[in-house]
gemmi code that builds the backbone of each chain (N, CA, C; Angstrom):
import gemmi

chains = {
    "A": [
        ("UNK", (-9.895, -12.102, -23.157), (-9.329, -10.851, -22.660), (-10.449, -9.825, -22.488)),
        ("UNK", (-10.363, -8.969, -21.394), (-11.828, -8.051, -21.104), (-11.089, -6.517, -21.635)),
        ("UNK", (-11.669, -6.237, -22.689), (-11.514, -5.670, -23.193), (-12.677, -4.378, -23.515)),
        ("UNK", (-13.117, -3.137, -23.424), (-14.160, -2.510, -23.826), (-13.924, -1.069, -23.938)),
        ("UNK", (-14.307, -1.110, -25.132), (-14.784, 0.515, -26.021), (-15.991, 1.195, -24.935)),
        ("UNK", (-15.191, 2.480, -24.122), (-15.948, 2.786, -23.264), (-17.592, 3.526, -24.000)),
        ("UNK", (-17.543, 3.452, -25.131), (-18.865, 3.756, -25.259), (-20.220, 2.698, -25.657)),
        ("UNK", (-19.143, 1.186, -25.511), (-20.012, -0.072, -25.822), (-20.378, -0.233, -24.244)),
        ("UNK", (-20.169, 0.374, -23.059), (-20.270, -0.059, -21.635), (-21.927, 1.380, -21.189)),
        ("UNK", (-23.024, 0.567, -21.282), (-24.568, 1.103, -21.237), (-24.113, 2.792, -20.405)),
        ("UNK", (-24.460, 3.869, -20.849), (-24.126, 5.306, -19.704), (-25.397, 5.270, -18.906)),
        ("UNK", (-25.326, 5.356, -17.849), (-26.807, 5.282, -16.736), (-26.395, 6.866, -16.026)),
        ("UNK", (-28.101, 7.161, -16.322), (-28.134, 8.659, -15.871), (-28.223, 8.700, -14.571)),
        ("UNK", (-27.582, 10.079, -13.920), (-27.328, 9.773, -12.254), (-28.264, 10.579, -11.948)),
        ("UNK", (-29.798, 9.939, -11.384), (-30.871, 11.008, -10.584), (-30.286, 12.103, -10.218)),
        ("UNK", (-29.331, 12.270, -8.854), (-29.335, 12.686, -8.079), (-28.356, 13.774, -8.904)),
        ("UNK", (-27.615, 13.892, -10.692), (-26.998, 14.743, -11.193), (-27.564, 15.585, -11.671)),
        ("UNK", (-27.198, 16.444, -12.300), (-27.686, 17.260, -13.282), (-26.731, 17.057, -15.045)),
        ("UNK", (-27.578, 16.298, -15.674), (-26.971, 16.047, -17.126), (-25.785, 15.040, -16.545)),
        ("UNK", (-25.926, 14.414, -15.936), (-24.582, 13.529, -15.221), (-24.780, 12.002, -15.937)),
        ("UNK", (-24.212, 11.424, -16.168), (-24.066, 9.587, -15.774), (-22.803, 8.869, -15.798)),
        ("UNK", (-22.733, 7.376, -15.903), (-21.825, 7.196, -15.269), (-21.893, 5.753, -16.195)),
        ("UNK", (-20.661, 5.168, -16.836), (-20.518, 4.263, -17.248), (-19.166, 2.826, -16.149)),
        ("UNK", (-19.796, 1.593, -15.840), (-18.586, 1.358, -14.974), (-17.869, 0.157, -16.134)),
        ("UNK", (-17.211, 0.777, -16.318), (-16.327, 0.066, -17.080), (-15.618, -1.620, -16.576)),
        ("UNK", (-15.275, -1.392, -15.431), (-14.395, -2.898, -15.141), (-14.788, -2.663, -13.574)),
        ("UNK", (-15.540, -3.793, -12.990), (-15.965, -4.140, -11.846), (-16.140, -5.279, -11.402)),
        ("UNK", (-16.747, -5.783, -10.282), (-17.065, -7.246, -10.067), (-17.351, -8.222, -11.119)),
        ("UNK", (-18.162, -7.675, -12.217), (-18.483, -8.757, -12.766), (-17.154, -9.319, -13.597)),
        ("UNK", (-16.295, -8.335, -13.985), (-15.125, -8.861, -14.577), (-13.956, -9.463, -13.917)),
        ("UNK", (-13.987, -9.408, -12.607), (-13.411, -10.095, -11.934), (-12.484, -8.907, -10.482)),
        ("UNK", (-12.900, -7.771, -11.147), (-12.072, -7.005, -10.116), (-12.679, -7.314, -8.625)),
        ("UNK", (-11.476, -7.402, -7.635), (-11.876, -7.710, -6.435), (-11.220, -6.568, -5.656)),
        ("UNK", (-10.516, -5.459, -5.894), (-10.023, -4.533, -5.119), (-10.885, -2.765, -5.662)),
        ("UNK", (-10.994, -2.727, -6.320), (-11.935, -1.457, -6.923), (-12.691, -1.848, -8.354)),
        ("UNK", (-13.112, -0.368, -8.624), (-13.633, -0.687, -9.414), (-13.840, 0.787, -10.008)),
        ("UNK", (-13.245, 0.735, -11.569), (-13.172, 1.644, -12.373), (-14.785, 2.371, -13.452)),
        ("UNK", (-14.744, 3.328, -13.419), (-15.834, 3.985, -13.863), (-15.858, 5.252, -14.952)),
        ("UNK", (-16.580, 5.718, -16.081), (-16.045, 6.256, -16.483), (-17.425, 7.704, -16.180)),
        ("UNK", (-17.056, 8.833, -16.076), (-18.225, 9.578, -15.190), (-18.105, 10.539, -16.817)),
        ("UNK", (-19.615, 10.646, -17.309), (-19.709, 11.580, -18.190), (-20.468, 12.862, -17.935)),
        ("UNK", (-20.526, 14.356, -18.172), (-21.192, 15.365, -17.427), (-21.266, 16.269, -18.975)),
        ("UNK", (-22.664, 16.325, -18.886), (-22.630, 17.162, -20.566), (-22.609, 18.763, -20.170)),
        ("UNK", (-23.075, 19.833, -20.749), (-22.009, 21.247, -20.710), (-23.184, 21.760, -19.804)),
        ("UNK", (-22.781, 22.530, -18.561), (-23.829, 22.984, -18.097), (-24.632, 22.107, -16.293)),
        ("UNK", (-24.271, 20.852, -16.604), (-24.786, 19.950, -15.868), (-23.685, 19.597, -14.652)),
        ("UNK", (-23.617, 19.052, -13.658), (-22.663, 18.544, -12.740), (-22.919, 17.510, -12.365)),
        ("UNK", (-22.300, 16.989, -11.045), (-22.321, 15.646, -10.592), (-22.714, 16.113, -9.321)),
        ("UNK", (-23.793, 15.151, -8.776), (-24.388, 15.547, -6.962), (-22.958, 16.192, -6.524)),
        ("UNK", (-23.594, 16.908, -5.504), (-22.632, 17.639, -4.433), (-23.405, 16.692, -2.907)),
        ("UNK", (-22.303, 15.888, -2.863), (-22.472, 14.604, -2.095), (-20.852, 13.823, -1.146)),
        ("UNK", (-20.831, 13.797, -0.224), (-19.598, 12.672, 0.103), (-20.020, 11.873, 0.566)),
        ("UNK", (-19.098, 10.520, 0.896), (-18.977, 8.917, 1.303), (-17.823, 8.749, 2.307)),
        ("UNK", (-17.931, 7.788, 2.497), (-16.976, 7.439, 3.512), (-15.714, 6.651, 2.663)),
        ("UNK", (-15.020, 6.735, 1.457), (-14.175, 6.414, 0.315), (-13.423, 7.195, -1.022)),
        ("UNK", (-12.282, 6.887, -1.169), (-11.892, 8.522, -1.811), (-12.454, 7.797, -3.559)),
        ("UNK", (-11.834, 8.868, -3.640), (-12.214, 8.655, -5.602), (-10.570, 9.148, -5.998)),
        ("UNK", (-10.135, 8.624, -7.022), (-8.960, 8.683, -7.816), (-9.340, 9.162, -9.606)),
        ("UNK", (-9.321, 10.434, -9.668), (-10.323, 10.687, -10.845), (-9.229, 10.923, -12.051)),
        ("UNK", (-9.174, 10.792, -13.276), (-8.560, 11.031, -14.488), (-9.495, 12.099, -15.398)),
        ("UNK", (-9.263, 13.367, -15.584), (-9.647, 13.801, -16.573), (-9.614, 13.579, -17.732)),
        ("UNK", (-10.730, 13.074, -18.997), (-10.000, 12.475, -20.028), (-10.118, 13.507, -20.976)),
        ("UNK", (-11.343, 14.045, -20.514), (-11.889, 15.405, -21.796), (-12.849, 16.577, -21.570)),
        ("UNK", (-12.377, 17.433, -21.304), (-13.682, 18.506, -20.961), (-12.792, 19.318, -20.472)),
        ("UNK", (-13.344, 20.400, -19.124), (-13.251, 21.023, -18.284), (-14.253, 21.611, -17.025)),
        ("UNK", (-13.692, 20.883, -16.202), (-14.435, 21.149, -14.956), (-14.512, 22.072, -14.056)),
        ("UNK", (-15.260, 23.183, -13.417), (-15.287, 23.399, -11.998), (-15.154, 22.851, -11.295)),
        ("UNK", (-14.379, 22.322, -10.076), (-14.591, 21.421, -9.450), (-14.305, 21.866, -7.705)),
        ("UNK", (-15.557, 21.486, -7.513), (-15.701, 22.004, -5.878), (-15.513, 20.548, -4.457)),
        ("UNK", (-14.263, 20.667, -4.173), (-14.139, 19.674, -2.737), (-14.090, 20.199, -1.179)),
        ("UNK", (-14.463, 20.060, -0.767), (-14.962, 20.347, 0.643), (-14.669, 22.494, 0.073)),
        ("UNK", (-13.768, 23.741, 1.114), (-14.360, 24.511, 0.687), (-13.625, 24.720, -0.342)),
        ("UNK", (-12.888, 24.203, -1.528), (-11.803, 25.060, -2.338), (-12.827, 24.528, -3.980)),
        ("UNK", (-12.286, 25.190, -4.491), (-12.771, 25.267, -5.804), (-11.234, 25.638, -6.753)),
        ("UNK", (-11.647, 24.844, -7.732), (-10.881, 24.905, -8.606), (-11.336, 24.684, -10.122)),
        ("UNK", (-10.491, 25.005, -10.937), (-11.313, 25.062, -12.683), (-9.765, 23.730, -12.849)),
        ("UNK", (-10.219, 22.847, -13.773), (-9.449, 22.162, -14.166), (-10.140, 21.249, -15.712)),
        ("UNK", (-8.754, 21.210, -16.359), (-8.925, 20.534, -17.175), (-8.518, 19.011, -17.842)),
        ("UNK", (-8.732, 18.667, -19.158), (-8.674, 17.112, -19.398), (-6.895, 16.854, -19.010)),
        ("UNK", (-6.457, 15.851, -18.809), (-4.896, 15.230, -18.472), (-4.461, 15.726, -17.106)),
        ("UNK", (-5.217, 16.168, -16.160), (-5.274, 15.906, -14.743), (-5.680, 14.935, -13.936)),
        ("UNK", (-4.943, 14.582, -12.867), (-5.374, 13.771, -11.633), (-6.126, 14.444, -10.750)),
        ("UNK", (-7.407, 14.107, -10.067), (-7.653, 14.662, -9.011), (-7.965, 13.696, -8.097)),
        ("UNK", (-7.500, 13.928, -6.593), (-7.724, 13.210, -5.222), (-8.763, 13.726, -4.441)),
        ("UNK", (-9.842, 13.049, -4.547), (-10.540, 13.146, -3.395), (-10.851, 12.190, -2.270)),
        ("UNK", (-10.610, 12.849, -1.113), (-10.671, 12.319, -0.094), (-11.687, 11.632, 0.502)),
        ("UNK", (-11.720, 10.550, 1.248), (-13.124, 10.320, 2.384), (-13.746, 11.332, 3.154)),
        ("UNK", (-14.729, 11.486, 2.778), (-15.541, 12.336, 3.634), (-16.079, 14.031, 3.070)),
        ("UNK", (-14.935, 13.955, 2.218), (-15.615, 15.586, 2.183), (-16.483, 15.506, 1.003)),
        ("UNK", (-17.086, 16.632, 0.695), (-18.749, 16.777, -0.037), (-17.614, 17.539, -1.690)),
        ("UNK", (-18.211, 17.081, -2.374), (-17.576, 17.467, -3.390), (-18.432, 17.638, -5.156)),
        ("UNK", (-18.282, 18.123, -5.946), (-18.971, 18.027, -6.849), (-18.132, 18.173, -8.461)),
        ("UNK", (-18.570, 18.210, -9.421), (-17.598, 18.327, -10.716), (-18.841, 19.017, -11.782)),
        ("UNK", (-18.599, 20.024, -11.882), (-19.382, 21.153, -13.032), (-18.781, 21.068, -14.170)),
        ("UNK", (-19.554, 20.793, -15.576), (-18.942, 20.711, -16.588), (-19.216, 22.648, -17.387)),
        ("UNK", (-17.923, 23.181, -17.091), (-18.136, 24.556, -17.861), (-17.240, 24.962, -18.708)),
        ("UNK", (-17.147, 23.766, -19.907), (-16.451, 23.573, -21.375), (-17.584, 23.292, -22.448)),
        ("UNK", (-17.680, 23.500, -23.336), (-18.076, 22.799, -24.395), (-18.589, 21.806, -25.172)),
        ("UNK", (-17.473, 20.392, -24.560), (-17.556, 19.241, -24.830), (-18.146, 18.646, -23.765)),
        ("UNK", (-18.355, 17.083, -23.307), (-18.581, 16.365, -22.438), (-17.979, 16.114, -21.822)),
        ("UNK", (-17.825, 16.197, -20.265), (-16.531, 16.308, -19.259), (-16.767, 14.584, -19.417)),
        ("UNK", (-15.624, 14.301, -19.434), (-15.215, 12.808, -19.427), (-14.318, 12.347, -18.236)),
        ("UNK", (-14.115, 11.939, -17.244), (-13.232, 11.527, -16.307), (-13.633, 10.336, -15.969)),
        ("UNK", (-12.269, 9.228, -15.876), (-12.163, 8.256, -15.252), (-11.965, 8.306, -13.556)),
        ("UNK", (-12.907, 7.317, -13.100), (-13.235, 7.614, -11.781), (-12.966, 6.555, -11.133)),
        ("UNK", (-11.973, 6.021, -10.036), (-12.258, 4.828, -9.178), (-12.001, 4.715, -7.984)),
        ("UNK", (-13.256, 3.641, -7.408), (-13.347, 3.847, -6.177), (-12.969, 2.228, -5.403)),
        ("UNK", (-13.236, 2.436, -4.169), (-12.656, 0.692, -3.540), (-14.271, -0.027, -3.860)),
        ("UNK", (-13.854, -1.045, -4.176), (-14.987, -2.307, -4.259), (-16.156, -2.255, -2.950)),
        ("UNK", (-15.099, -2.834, -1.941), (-15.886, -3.197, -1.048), (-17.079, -2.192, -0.765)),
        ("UNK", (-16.740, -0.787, -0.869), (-17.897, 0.259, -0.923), (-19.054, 0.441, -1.917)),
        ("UNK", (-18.927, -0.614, -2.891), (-19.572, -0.631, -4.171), (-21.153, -0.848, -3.590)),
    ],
    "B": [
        ("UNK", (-6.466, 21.111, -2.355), (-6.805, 20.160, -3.011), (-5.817, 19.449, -4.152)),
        ("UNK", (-6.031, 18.620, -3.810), (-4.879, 17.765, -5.055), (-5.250, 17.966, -6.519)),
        ("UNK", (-4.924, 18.166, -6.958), (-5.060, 18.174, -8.832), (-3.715, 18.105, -9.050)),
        ("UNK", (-3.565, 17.355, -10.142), (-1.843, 17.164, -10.837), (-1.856, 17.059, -12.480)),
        ("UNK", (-1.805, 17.969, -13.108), (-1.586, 17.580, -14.662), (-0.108, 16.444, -14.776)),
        ("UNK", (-0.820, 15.505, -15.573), (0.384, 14.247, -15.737), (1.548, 14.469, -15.988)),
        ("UNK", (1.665, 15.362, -16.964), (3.246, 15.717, -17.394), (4.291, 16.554, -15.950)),
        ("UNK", (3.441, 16.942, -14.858), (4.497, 17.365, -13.565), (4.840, 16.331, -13.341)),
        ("UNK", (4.055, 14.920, -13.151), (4.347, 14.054, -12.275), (5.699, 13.389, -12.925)),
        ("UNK", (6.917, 13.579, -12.278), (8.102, 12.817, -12.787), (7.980, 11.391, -13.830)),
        ("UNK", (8.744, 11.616, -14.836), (8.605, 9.671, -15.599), (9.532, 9.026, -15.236)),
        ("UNK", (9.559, 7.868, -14.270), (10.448, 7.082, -13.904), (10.557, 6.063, -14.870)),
        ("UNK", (11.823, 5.772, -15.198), (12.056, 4.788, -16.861), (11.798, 3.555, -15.715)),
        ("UNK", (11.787, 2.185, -16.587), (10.988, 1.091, -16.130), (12.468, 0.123, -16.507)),
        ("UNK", (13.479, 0.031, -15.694), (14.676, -0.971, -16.299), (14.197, -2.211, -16.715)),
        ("UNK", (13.279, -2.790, -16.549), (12.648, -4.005, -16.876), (11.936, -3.684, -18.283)),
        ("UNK", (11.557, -2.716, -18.544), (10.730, -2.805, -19.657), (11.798, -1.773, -20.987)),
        ("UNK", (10.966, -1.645, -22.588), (12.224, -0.971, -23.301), (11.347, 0.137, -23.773)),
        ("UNK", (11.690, 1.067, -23.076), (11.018, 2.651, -23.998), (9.914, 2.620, -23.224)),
        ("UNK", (9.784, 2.369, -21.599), (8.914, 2.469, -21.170), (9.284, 3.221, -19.638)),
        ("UNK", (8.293, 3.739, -19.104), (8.014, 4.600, -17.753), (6.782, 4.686, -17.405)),
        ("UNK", (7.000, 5.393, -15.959), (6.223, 5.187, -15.275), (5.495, 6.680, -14.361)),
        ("UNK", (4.613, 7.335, -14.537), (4.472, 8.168, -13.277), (3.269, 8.098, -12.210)),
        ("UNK", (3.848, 8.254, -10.705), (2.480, 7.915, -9.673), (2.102, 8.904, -9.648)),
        ("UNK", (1.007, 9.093, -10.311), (-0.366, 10.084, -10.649), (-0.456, 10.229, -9.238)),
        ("UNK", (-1.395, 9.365, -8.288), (-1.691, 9.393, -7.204), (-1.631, 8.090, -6.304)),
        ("UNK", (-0.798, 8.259, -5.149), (-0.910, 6.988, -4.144), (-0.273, 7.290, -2.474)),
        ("UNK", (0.067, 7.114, -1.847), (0.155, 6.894, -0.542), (0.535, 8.638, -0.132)),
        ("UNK", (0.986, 8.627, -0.826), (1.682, 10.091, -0.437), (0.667, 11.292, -0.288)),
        ("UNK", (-0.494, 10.948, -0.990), (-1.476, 12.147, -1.612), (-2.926, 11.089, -0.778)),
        ("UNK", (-2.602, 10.296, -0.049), (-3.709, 10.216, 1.290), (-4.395, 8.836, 0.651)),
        ("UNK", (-3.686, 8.759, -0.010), (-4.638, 7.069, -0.923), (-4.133, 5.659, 0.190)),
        ("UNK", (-5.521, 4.887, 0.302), (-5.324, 4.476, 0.950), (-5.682, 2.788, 0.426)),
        ("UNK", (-6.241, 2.807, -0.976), (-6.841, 1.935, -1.227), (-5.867, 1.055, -2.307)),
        ("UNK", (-5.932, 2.107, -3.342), (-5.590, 2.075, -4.671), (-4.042, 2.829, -5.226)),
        ("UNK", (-3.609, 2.811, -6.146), (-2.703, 3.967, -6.364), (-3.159, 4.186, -8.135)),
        ("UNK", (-3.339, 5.215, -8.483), (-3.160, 5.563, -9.956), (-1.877, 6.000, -10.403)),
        ("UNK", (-1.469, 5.144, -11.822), (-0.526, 5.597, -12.333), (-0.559, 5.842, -13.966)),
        ("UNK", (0.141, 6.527, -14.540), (0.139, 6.824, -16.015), (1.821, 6.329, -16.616)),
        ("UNK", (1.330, 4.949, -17.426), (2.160, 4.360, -17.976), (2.713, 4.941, -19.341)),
        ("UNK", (3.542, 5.259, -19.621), (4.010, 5.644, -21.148), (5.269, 4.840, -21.876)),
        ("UNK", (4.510, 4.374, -22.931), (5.631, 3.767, -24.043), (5.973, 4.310, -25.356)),
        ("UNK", (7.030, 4.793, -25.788), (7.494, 5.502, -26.646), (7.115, 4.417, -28.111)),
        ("UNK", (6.987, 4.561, -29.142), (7.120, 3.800, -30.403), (7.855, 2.604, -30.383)),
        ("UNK", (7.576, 1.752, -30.593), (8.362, -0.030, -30.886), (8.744, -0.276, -29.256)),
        ("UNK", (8.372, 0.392, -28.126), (8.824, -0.421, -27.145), (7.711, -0.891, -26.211)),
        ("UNK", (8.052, -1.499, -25.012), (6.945, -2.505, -24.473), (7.043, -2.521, -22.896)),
        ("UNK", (6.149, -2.610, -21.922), (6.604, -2.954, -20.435), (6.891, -4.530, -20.773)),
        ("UNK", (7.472, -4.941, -19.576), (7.996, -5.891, -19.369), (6.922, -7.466, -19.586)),
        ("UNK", (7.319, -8.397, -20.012), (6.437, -9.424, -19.660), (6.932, -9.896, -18.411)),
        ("UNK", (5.573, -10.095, -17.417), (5.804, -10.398, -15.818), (3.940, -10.663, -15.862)),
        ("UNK", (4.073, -11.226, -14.303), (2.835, -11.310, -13.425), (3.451, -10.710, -12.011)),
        ("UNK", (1.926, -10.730, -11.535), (1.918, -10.361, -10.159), (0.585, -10.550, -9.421)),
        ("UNK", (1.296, -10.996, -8.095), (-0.232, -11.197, -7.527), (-1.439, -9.968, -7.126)),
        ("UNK", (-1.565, -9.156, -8.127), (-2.621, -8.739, -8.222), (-2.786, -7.803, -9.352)),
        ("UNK", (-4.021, -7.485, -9.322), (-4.895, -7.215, -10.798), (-3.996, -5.752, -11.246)),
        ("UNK", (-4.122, -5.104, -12.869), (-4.668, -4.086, -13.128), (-5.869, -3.553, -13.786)),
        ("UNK", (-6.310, -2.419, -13.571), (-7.582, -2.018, -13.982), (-6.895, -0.760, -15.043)),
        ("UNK", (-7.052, -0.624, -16.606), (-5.860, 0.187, -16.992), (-7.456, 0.794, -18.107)),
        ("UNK", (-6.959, 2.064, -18.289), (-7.067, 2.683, -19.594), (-6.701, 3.500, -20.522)),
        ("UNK", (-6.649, 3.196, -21.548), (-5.537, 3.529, -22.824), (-5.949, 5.118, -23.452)),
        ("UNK", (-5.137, 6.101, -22.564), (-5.636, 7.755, -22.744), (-5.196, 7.914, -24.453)),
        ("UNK", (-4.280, 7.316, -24.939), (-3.638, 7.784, -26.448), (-2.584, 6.767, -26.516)),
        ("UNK", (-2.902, 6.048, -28.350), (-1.768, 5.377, -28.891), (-2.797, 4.280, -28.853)),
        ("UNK", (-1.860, 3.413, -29.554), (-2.195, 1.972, -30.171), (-1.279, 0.925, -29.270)),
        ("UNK", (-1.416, -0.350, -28.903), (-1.044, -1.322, -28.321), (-1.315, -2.425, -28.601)),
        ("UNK", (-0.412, -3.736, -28.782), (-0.472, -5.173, -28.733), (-0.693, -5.210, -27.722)),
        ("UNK", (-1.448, -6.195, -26.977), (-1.590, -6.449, -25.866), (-1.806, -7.871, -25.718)),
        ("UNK", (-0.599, -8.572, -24.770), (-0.884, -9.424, -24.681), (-0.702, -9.861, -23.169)),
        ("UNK", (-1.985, -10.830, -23.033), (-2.745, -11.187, -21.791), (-2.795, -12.807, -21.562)),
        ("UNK", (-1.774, -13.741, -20.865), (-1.750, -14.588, -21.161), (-1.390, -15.083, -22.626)),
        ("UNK", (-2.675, -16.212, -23.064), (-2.063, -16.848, -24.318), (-2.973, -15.840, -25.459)),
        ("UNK", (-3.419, -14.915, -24.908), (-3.999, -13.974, -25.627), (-3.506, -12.617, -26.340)),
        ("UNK", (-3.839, -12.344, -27.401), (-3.323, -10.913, -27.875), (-4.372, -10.030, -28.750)),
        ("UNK", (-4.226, -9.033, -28.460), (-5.259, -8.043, -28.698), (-4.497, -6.787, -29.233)),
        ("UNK", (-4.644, -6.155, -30.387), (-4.721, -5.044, -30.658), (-5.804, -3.577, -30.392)),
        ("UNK", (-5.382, -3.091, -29.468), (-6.349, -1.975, -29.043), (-5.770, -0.419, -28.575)),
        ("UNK", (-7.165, 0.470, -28.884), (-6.902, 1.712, -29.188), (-7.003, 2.084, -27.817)),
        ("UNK", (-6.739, 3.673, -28.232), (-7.070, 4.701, -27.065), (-8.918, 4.595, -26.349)),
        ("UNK", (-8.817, 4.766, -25.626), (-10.440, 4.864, -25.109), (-10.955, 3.858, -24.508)),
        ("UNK", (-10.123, 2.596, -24.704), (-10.702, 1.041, -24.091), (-10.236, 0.633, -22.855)),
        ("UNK", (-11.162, 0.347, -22.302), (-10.940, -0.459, -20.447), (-10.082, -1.735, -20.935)),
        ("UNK", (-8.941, -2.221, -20.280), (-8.508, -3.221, -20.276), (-8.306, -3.749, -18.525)),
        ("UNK", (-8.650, -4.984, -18.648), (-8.827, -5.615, -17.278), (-7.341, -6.816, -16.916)),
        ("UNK", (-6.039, -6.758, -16.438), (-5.404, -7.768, -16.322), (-5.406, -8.606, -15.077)),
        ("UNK", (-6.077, -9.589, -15.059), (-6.039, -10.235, -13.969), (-4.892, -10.576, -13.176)),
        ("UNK", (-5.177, -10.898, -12.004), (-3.661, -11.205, -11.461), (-3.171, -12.524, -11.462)),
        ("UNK", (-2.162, -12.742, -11.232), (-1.089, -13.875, -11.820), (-0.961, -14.248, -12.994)),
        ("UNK", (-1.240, -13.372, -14.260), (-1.263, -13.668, -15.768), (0.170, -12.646, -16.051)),
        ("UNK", (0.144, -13.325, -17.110), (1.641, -12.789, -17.621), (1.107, -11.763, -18.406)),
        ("UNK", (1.459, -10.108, -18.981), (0.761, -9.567, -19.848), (2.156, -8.558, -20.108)),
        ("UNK", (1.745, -7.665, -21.502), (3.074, -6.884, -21.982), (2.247, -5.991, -22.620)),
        ("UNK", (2.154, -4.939, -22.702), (1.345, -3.213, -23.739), (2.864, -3.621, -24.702)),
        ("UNK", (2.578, -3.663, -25.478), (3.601, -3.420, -26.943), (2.710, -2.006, -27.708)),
        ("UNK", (3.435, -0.794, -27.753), (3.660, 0.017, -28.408), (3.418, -0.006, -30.263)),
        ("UNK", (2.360, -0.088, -31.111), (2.505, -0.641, -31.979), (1.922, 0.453, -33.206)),
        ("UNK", (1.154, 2.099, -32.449), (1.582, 3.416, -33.204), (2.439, 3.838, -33.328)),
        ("UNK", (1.971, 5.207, -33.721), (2.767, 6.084, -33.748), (3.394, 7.287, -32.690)),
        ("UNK", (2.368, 7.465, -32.102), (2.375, 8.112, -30.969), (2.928, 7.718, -29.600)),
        ("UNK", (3.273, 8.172, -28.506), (3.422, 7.769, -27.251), (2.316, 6.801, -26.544)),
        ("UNK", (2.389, 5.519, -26.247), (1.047, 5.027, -25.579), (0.765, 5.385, -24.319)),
        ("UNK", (-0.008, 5.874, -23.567), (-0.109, 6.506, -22.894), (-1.578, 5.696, -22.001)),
        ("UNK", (-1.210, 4.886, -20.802), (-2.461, 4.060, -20.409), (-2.523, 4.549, -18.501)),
        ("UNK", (-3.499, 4.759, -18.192), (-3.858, 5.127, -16.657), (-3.907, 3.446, -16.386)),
        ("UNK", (-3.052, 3.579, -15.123), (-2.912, 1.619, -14.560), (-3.488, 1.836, -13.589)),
        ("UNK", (-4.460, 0.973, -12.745), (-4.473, 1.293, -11.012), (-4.329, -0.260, -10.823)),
        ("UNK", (-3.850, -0.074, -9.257), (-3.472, -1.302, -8.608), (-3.805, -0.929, -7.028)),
        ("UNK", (-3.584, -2.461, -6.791), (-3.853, -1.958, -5.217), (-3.101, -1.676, -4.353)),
        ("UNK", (-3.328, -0.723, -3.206), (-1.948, -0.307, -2.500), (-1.208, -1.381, -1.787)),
        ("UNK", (-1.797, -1.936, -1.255), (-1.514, -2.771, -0.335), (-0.761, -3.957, -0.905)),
        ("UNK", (-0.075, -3.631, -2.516), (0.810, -4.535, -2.870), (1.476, -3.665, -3.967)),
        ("UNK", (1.662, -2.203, -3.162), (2.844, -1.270, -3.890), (3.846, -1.502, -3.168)),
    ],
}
model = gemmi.Model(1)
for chain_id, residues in chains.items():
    chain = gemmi.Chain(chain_id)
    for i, (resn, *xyz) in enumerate(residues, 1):
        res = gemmi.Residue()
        res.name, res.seqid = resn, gemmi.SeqId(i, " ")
        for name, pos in zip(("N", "CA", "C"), xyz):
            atom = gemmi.Atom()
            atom.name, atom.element = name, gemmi.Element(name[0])
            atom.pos, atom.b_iso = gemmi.Position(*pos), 0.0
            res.add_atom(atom)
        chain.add_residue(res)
    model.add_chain(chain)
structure = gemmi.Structure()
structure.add_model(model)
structure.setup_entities()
């Protein structure tokens, strides 16, 4: 059974973040063939590139609180939210809480 | 922009399963085109259904304790852990805290 304690899954720092990385929890190698789940960590102060793709993201807040900027709207949100982001637009996630913004993040495979 | 704290999103009870529901966090409706996220909840001593289906989930366990069984397999596991169910395996979250179990499921759209 694939099973994992998201802090036994290596956190890889994201160049292109500030205080950002990104743990992928369940992906190809475990057998997923339709997406692939990730867990995005952002320590206090730091964000995630302000960047888009051609693929949305399906994000879970698990712990923190974010700024969070998608194409032009901005919003402050916190942990036990969904957020949708779309293909294409430029978007980013500011951690301006305390703790470590924690959100589960997933995107389609084939874009992997 | 989409943001949804979980508790708006309606709990649809699960007639197949006992002390269990269901809410679509995010999927077709909110521009998803890939995936759908959902937030599963099981009340104390109850369980989703044992079933398969032809295709995967990618789940993680926001709060509560769970049996989990995956095939001829069973696992006791906490909040915080990636669980991977492959598709065409038989599997059941048994409820086995105290608390509400509370697990983010994604699946793929294209077999909602």
């Amino acid at each position: 059974m694939i099973v994992k304690y998201y802090k036994d899954v290596p956190l890889e720092s994201d160049p292109n973040g500030k205080k950002a990385g990104i743990r992928w929890l369940l992906s190809k190698k475990d057998g997923a063939k339709n997406f692939a789940m990730r867990m995005i960590e952002v320590e206090p102060g730091g964000s995630t590139p302000l960047h888009s793709h051609p693929w949305e993201h399906e994000v879970y807040i698990v712990e923190g609180e974010s700024k969070i900027k998608i194409g032009d709207e901005d919003k402050n949100v916190k942990e036990e939210h969904a957020v949708f982001v779309p293909s294409g637009v430029k978007h980013t996630f500011r951690n301006i809480g305390e703790k470590t913004l924690r959100m589960i993040c997933v995107i389609p495979l084939k874009e992997e």
